[in-house]
N, C-alpha and C positions, 0 to 999 in steps of 0.2 A: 251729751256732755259738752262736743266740742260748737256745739248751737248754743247753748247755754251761755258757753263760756262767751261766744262773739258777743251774743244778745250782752252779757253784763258787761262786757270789753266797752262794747258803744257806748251802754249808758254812762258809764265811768269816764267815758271820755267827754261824754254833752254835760257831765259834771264837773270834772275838772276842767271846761272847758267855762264851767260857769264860774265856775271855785279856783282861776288861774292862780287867784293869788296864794292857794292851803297846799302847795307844791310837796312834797311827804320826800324828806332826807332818808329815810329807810324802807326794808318790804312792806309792803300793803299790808295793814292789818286784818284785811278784807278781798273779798272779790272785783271790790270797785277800781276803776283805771285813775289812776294819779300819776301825776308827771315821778319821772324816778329821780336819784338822787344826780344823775350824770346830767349834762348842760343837752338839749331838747330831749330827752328817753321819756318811756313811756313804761308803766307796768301797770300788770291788768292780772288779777288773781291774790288769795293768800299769801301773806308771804312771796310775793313777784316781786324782783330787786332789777330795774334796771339801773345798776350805778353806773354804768357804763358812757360818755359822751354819744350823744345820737343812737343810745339804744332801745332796745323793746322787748319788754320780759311780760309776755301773755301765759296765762297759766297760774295751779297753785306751784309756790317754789319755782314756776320758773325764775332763770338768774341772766341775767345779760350784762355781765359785768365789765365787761370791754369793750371798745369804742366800736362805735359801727356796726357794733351784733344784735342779733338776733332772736330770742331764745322764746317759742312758741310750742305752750305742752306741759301740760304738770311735771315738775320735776325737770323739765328738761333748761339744758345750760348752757350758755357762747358763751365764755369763759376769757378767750383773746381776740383781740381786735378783729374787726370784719369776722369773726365766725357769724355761722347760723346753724340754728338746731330747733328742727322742725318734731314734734312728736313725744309723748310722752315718756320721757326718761331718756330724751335723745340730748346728746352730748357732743358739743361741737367747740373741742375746749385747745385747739389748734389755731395759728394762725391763718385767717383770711378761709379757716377751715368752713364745710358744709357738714350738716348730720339733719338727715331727713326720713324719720320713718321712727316709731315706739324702739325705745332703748339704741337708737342706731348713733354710733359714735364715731367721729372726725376727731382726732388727737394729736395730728401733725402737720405742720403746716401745709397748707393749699390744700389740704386730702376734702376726699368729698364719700361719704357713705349713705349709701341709698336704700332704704328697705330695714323692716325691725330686723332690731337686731347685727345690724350690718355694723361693718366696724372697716374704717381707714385712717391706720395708723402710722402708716406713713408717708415721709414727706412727697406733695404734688401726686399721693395716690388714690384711687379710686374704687370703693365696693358699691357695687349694686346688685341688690335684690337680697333676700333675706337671709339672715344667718352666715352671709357673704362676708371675706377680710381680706381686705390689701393691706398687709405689714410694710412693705418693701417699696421701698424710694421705686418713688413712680411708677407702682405697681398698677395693677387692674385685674378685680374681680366681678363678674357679672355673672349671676347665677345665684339661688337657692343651695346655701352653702359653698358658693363657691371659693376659693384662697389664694390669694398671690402674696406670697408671704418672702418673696426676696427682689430686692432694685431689679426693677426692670420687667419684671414676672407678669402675665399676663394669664387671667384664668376665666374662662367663658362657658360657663354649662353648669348645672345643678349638677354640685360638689367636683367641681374641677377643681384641681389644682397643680399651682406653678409656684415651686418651692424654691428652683435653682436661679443661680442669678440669670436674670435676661430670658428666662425661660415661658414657653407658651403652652398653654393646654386648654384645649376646645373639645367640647362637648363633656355629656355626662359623665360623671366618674374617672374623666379624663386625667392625669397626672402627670405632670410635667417635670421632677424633680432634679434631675441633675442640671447645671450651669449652660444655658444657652441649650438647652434640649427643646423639643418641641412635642407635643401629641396633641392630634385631631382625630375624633372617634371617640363613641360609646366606651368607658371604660378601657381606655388606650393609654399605655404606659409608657413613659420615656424616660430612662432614671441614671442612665451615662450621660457627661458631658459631651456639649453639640448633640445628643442623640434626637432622632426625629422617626415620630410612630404615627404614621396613618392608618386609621380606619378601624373598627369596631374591635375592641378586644385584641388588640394590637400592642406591642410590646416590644422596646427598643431598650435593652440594658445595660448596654457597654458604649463605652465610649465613642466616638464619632461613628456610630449605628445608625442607617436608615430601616425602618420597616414599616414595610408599604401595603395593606392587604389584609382586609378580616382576618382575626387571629395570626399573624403574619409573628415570629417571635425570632428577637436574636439576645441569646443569654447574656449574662455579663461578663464573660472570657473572652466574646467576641467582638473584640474593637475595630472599625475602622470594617465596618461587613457593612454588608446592604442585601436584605430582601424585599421582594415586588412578588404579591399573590397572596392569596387567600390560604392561609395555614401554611404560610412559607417558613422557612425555618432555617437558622445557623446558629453551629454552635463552636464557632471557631473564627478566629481573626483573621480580618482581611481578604474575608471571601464575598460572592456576589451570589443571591439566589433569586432567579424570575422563576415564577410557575405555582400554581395551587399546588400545594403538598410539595411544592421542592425542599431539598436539603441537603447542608452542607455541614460536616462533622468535624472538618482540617482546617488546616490555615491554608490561603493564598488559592481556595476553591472555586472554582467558576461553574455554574449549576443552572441549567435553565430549559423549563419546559417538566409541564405538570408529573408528579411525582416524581420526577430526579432527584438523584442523590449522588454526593461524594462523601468516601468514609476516608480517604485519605490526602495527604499534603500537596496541593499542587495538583488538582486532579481537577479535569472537565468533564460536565457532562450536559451534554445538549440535545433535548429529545423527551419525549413523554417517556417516565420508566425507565429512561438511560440509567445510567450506573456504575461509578465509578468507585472498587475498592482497593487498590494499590496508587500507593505513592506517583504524583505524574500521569497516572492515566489519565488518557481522551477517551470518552464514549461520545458519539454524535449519532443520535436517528433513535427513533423509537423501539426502544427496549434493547439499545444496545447496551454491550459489557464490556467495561475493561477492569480485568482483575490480578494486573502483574505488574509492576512497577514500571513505567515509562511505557504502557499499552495503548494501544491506538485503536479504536474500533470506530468504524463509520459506516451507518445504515442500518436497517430497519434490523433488530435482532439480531447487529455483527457481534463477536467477543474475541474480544483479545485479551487471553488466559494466560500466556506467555512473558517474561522480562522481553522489554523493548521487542513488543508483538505488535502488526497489525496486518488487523483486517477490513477490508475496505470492499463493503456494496449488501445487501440485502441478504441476511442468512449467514453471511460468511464468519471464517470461525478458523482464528489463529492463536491454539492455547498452550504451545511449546515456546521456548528463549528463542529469540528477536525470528520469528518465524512471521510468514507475512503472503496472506490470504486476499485476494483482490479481486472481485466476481459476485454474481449473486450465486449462493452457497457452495464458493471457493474455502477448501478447505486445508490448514496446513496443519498437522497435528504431531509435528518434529520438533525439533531443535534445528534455526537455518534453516527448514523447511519455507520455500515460496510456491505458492499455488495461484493460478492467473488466469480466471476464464470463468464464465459460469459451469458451476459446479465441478468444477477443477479439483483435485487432490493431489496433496504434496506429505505422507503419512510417514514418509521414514526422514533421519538425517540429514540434513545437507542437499533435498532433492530438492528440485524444478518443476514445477506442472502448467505447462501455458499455454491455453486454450482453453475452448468450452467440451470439458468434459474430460480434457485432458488428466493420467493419474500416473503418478510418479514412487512409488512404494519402497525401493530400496535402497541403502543407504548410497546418497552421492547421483543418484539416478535423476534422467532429465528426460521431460517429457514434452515436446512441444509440436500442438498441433491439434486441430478438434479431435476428442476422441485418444487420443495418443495416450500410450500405458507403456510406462520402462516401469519394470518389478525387478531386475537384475540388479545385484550387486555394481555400482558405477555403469548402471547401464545408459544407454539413450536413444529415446525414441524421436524421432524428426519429419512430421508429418501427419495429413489426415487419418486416424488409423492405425498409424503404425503399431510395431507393438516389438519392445524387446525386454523380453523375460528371463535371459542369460544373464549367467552374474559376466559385468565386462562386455556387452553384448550392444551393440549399433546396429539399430533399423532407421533409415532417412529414406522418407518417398509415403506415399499416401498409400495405407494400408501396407507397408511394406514391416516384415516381421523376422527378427532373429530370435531365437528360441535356445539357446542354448550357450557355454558357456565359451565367452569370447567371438561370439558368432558376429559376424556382419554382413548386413540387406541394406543395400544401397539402390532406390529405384521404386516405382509403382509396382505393389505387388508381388516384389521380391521375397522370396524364402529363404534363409539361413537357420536352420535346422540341427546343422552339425555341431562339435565340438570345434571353435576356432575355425569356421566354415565362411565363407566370401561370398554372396551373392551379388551381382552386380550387374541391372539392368533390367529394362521392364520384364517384369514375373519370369525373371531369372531365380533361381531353386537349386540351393545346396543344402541338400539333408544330409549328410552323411560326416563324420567328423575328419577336418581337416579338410574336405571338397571346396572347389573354386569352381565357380558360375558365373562369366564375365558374357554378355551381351542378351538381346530380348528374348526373351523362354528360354535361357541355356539354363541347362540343367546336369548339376554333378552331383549322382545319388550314390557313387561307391567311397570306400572308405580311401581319403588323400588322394580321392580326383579332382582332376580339372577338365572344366568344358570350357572353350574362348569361342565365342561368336555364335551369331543369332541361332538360336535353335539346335545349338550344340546340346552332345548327351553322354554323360561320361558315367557310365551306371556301373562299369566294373572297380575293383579296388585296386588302385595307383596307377587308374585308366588317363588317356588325355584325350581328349578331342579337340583340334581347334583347325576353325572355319563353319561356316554355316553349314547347317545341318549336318554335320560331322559325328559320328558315332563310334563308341570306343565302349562298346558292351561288356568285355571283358575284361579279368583281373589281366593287370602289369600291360594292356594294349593300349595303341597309339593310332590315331585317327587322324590326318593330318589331312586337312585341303576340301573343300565344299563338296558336302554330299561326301566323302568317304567314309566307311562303316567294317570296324574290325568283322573278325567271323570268329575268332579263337581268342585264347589269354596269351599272351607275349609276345603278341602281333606287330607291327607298324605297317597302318595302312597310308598311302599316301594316294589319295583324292579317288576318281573314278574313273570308268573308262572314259571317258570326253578328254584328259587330261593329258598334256607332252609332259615331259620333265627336261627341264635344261640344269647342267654343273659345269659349269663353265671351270671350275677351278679344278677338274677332276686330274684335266693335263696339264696343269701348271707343272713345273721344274720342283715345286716344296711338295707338291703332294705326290708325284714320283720319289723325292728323296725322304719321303716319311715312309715310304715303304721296306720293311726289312723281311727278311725268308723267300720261302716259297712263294710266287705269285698264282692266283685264281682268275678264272673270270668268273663274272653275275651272270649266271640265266635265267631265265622267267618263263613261266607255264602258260598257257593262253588267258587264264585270269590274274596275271602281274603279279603273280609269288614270287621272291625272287628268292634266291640260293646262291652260293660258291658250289662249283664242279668243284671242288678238291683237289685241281692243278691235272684232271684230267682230261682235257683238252691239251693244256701245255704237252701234256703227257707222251700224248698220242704226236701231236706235233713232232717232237724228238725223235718216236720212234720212226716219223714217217720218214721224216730226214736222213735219220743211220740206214733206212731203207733203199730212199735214192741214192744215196751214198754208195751202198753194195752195187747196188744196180749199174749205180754209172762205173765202178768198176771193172764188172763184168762184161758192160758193155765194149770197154775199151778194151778189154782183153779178147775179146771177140774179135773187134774190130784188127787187131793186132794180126787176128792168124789172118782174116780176110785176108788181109791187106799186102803176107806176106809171099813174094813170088817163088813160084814152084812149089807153092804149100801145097800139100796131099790131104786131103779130110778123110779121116778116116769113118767111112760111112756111116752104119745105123747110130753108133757111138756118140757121132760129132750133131749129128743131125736131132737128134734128141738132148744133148746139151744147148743146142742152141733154142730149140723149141721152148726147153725148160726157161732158160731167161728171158725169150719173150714173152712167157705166159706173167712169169715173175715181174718183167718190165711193163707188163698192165696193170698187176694188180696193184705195183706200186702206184701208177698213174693214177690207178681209181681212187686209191685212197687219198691220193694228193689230191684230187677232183672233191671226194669228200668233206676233208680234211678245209677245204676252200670254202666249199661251201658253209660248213660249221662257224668258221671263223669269219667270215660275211655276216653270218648270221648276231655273231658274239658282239661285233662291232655294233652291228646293227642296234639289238639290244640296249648296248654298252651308251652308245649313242645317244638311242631313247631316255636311258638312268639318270645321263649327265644331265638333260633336258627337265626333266622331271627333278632333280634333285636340285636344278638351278632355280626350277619355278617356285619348289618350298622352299628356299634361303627365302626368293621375292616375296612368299606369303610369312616369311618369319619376322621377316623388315617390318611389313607392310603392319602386321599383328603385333609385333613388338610397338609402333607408332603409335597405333591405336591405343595400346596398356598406357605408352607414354600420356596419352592424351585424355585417358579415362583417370589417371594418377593425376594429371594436372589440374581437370576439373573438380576431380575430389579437393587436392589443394586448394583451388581456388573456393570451393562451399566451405569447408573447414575458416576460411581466413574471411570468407562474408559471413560466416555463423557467428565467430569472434566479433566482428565490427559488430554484426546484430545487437549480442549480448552486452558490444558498448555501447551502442546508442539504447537498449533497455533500459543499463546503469544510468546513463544522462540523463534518460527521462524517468526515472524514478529521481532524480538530483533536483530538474527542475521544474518539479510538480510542487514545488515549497513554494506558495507565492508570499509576496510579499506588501499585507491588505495595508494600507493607512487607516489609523486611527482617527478619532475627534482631535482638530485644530492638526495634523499633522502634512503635511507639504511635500514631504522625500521620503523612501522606506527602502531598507536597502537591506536582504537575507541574504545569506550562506547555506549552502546544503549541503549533504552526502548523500551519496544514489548505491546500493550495492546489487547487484543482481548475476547470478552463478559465478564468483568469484571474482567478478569482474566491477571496480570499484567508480567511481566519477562524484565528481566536485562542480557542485553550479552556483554562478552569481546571480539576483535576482534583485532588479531594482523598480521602484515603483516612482512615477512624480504628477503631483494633481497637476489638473489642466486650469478647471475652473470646478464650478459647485459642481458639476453632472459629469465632467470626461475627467479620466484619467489614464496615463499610458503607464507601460509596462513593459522589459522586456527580461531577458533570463540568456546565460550563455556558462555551458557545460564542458567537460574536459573527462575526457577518461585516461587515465596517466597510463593504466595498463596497457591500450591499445594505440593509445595518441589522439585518439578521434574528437570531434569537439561538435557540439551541436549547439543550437541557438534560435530564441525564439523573441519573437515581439507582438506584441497586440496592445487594445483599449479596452477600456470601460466606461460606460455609459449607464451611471443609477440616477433616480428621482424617486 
């Protein structure tokens, strides 16, 4: 047809070119080309009308009725100046308009439509390819049905469409409809304003929406969201989701890494399978949990189950109120429960567990130390091993164990066993309730003994022993001084036989006037028993005395008759009186000889007591100093334990760093540190250097103890 039509076009034209002067004021009545009715136009077909100035109407009906057009195609029509309209039934009735393709139609100024059927209708807009429409001031449609049907709209792909103002949509099926939205991808949706959807089957429906990712959808509740991934999802404002299968159900959600999800407000989750369902929760690491409102989980399977819970490292698992798990499967399952160590446990109230393996079980109880177990009531355990299971019960020292209630083991290996029982020192052992075990292997196993110093052993009940290896195996006995060793109950031994004893204060002037009644002396057996005679010595003394006494009477009266002149003795009489008092005047002497030597002896003794009883004052001093000094070390661990547990709070305070953002230059945090009662506050300030370094430092305070700790470093990323 359109060969035909050129073939008659020409001849028409070598005709009228013969025939200048038969110029035809109206359409052709014919096929033949005659000049038209406009000043140089040309028509060439039935009924072809170029009235137009410098037109060209080729075709049946075609019309080229305005200056400078064009109109080439049965039926087809340039209608205003400079149009063209190429094609059968093509329509280019706009100014300076194009229409190029069967039926395709330009109807607004400068529009240009390309392809049957094609249609640009408005002004400076553009459709190409078929069934294609730009309505919209300065729109652009390219594609097999494609539409840009508002100013500014841009639509590229068999049946794209860009319906909003300013709006863009590329590829098939694409849709672009809300106001400055965008979508690129197979069937990709973007129907909120500014909303922009990349990628196949992609879907952006609220308002300033990114979604980025095969099937990637954010509803239209969700304004001002962004998802990155394949089947990403939000359905909530102002959240962010990275990850295939990620999702976000709250507002102000931050979600990333394949299959994540957050179901509520403010909640992170970063990690394959994280997961976040309370208000505020952090989950970080694959397939962590946070499920309590302000929950913190970090690592691989952590959960924090708990109000302001976390748990921090592989496994770990903090699902009580603000309970806080930190280890790989560190586990705190209380209320104020902290656990700190791999596999660590903190299972009752208010406890401490910190170490690897360390367990803490009853309420208020602290455990610190690899391996370390307080189960007591406010117990606590301090060290490798340890272990206090009394309620009230202190074990400090590696493997050192109180067992019962109120008990305390201070030392490697120490046993407190009793009720209210004192061990103190290596594998020092007090089983017995109320017993004290003070230096290395002493040992107090009767009920409310004490053993003091190494190797002591107080096994009777309200036994003492003190001094090394000192023994006091009987009830109510006393064992005093190195190596001594009761033999009975209600004994006091003091020391061995190697031993003197000095009492220096025995003759002071106060310890004679403390004395009231009868006086005694101490004698002693050849194994150091001592005893009071019962003031029979004294006893004997007096008698001997009223003795000599008689005697020197007698003798004086003897001496009397001797002495007196012309005395007559009256013989066997006299002679046997006197006999008799010198026999009496011996045995007085012997006894006085005796009597000497007893009291030599007494002295003697007496002597040795003072000696010996001066030496235990020196060993009481000496052992008193020592308590003082075992009491002061304990002070002093007690007041480094505290400091400890304030530099823990500090460093829980400034473990908050404080990251710079995009475009950001200074970053400056606030922290709170709490850790066993003990509270600390850190400042954390961050300043770039240049693109790659950044410095940092942090400075802490614990008000409770005073103590302050502080830190600084760099960073270096690319």
């Amino acid at each position: 047809m359109m060969n035909k039509l050129l073939s008659a076009s020409a001849l028409g034209v070598v005709i009228s070119v013969g025939f200048a002067g038969n110029a035809m004021a109206a359409p052709n009545p014919d096929a033949t080309c005659r000049d038209g009715a406009g000043d140089n136009s040309l028509q060439c077909g039935t009924d072809a009308d170029a009235s137009g100035d410098e037109s060209t109407a080729i075709g049946d009906e075609a019309e080229a009725t305005g200056d400078s057009t064009v109109a080439v195609g049965n039926n087809s029509k340039a209608t205003d100046d400079y149009a063209t309209a190429v094609g059968e039934y093509a329509e280019a009735t706009g100014y300076n308009s194009t229409a190029l393709g069967n039926s395709a139609e330009a109807t607004a100024q400068d529009s240009v439509a390309l392809g049957a059927d094609s249609e640009a209708s408005g002004d400076q807009s553009t459709a190409i390819g078929r069934d294609s429409e730009a309505s919209g001031l300065e729109s652009l449609a390219v594609g097999e049905g494609a539409e840009a049907l508002a100013a500014y709209a841009t639509a590229i792909g068999q049946s794209a469409e860009a319906s909003g103002l300013d709006s863009v949509a590329v590829g098939e099926d694409a849709e672009a409809t809300g106001d400055y939205s965008t979508a690129i991808g197979e069937s990709t949706e973007a129907t909120g304003e500014w909303a922009t959807a990349l990628g196949n089957d992609t879907e952006a429906l609220a308002e300033y929406s990114t979604a980025i990712g095969a099937r990637a959808k954010i509803e239209a509740n969700a304004e001002s969201s962004t998802v990155v991934g394949e089947s990403a999802y939000a359905a909530a404002s102002e959240v962010v989701v990275v990850g295939q299968g990620a999702s976000a159900y709250a507002d102000h959600a931050t979600v990333v890494g394949e299959d994540a999800s957050v179901n509520e407000e403010n909640g992170t989750a970063i990690g394959q399978s994280s997961y976040v369902s309370a208000e505020g929760g952090t989950a970080v690491g694959q397939n962590a949990e946070a499920s309590a409102i302000d929950a913190t989980a970090l690592g691989r399977d952590a959960s924090a189950g708990g109000l302001e819970s976390t748990a921090l490292g592989t496994l770990s698992s903090a699902n009580q109120d603000q309970a806080t798990a930190i280890g790989h499967s560190a586990t705190a399952t209380a209320d104020d429960a902290t656990a700190v160590g791999a596999n660590a446990q903190a299972t009752a109230e208010n406890t401490t567990a910190l170490g690897e393996g360390a367990l803490a079980t009853a309420f208020n109880a602290t455990a610190l130390g690899e391996e370390a177990e307080a189960s007591g009531f406010e117990s606590t355990a301090l060290g490798t091993d340890s272990n206090a299971t009394g309620d009230y019960a202190t074990a400090i020292g590696d493997s050192a164990t109180a067992s019962n209630f109120g008990s305390t083991a201070l030392g490697n290996d120490a046993t407190a066993s009793g009720e209210y029982a004192l061990a103190l020192g290596h594998e020092a052992q007090a089983t017995a309730d109320y017993a004290t075990a003070v230096g290395e292997s002493a040992a107090a196993s009767g009920y409310n003994s004490t053993a003091l110093g190494n190797t002591t052993k107080a096994s009777g009940e309200d036994a003492v022993a003190l001094g090394a290896d000192a023994r006091a195996e009987y009830d109510n006995s006393v064992a005093i001084g190195q190596g001594a060793q009761t033999l009975f109950a209600n004994q006091f031994m003091f020391g061995s036989v190697s031993n003197t004893y000095t009492m220096p204060g025995i003759t002071s002037a106060a310890s004679q006037a403390a004395q009231t009644g009868d006086l005694a002396f101490v004698t002693t057996d050849a194994n150091g028993n001592l005893a009071s005679d019962g003031g029979s010595i004294l006893n004997r003394l007096s008698e001997t005395e009223s003795a000599l006494s008689n005697a020197e009477d007698a003798i004086a009266d003897a001496q009397k008759v001797l002495s007196t002149p012309g005395q007559v003795l009256d013989g066997p009489e006299t002679s046997t009186a006197i006999n008799e008092n010198a026999t009496a005047i011996a045995t007085v002497s012997s006894t006085v000889n005796r009597n000497q030597e007893r009291i030599a002896s007494a002295e003697s003794s007496i002597s040795g007591n003072t000696q010996s009883i001066s030496l235990l004052n020196n060993r009481f001093e000496t052992l008193g100093l020592q308590v003082d000094e075992l009491a002061t070390i304990v002070a002093d661990n007690t007041e480094q334990i505290a400091a400890n547990t304030a530099g823990i709070a500090i460093a829980n305070a400034m473990a908050g760093s404080s990251w710079l953002q995009a475009n950001e230059t200074h970053a400056v945090t606030a922290n709170w540190g709490h850790y066993d009662n003990t509270n600390a506050f850190a400042i954390s300030a961050t300043q770039r250097l240049d693109n790659n370094w950044s410095a940092n430092m942090g400075v802490g305070f614990s008000p409770d103890e005073g103590k302050v700790g502080a830190r600084a470093g760099v960073r270096l990323g690319w």
